[in-house]
N, C-alpha and C positions, 0 to 999 in steps of 0.2 A: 139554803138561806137566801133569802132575796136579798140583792147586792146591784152595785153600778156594771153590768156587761164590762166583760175585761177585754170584748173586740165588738165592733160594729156588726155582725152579722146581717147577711141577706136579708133575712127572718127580720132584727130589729129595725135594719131599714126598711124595708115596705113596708113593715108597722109604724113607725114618725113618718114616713110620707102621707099615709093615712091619716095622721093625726092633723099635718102641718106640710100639706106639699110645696112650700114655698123656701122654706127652712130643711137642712141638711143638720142630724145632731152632732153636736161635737164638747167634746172631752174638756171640763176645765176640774184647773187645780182647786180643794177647797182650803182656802188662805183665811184660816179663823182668826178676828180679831176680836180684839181686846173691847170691854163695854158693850157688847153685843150678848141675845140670848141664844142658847143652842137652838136649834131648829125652828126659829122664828123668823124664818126667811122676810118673809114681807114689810112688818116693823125694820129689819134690821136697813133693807136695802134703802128706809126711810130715811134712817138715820144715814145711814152713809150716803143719801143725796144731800142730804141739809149738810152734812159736814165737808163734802168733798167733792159737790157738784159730777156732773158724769148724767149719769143714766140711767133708768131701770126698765129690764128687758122680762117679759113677761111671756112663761110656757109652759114644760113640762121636765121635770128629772124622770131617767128612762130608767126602770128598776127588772131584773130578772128574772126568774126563778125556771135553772136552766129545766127546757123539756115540760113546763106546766105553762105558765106564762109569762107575760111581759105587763109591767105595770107602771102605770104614766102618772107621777104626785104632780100637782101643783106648786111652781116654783118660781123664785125669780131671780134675777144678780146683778150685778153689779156693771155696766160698762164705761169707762174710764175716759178721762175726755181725749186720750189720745185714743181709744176705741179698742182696748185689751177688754177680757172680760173676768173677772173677777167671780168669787164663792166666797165672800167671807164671813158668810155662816157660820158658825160651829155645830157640831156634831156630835148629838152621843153616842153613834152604832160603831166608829172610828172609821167611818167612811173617809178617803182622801182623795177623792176623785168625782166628779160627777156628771153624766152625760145628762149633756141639755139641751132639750128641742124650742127655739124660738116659737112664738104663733101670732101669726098679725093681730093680735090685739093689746088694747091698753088695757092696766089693773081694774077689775072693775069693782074694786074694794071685799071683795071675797071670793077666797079660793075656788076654784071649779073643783070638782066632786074626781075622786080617781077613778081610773080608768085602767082595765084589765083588758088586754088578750091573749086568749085560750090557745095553746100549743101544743092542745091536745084533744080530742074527742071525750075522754072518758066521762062519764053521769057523773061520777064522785065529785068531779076537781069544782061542780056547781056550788055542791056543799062546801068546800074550801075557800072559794072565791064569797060567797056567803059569809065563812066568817069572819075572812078578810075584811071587807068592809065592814063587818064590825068592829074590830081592831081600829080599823084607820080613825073609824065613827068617831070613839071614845076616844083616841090621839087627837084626834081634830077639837075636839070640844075643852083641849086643855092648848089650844092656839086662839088668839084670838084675832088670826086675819083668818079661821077658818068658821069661827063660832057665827052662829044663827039664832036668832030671839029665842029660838025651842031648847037650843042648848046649854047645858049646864056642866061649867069646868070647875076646876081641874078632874081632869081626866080620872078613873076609878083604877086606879093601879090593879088592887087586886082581881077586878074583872078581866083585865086584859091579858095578866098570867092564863086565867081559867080559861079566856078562851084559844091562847097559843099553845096551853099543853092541849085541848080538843086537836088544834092545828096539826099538830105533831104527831095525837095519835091518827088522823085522814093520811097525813103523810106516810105511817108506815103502813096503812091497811093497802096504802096504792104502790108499797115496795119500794117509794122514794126514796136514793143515798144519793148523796156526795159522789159523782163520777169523777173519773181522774183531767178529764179537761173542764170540767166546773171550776168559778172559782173556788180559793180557799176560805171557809168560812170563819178563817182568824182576821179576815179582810187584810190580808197583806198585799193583796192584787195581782195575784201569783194565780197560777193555774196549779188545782188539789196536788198533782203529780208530783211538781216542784217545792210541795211546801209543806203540810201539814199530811198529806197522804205519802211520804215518800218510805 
């Protein structure tokens, strides 16, 4: 399950250097508040500048899918006028954590497009990564700091089932499991061994 990396690795860092060599990612808490929409990063960090002054810092959340690849969403948060940084997004996957790579740039009123790297050679993981952005496609188009005149929300629920069980069935055709230092895909942030695999 692609999840927040539950350590920095080698691998994820020279991938965010790649992305953003200026910026080092780092770990913040996500502190969901009240009056905010789930996954509506962009709107929300609006509200929380009109209401609480501070900051909005604009980059990538670092997503993994251990041994396939790494995957860069478009994000932004919160920095405080004492200069803490803040996630007070809410969450439906029950993510509590989120690594976030800064990038010298300002919002420039829509999402940049995600971004995958491959951790592995295989032909297959192309079709994967394929319908991944489809997935994202259809998520995005039910945001509206990610929507484009072409797009039409809310998102088609039932498509996105259809194409996550395809997902699932690539995933076993390439013999992908849950290995024991993966996270746990109950997202407790726990490595499988310790948690759900024991």
């Amino acid at each position: 399950m692609l999840q927040t990396p539950l350590v920095i690795s080698d691998v994820v860092r020279v991938a965010c250097h790649d992305f953003s060599p200026n910026h080092e990612p780092v770990y913040i808490d996500i502190t969901p508040e009240t009056g905010l929409v789930a996954n509506h990063c962009f709107p929300n960090i609006a509200t929380k500048l009109a209401r609480d002054g501070g900051e909005a810092l604009f980059g990538w959340a670092v997503y993994l899918l251990p041994r396939l690849w790494i995957e860069f969403q478009s994000h932004t948060v919160w920095k405080s006028p004492s200069g803490t940084l803040f996630d007070p997004t809410p969450r439906h996957d029950g993510e509590k954590v989120v690594l976030f790579l800064q990038i010298d740039e300002e919002y420039p009123g829509q999402a940049k497009e995600t971004q995958m790297v491959l951790l592995t050679e295989d032909a297959r993981l192309d079709q994967a990564i394929e319908i991944q952005k489809k997935i994202n496609k259809l998520w995005a188009e039910s945001r509206p700091a990610y929507a484009t005149p072409e797009t039409k929300w809310p998102a088609k629920i039932e498509l996105i089932e259809q194409l996550d069980a395809e997902m699932q069935r690539l995933l076993n055709q390439l013999n992908y499991k849950v290995e024991r230092n993966d996270p746990c895909p109950c997202m407790s942030r726990k490595k499988y061994k310790h948690c759900c695999g024991k």
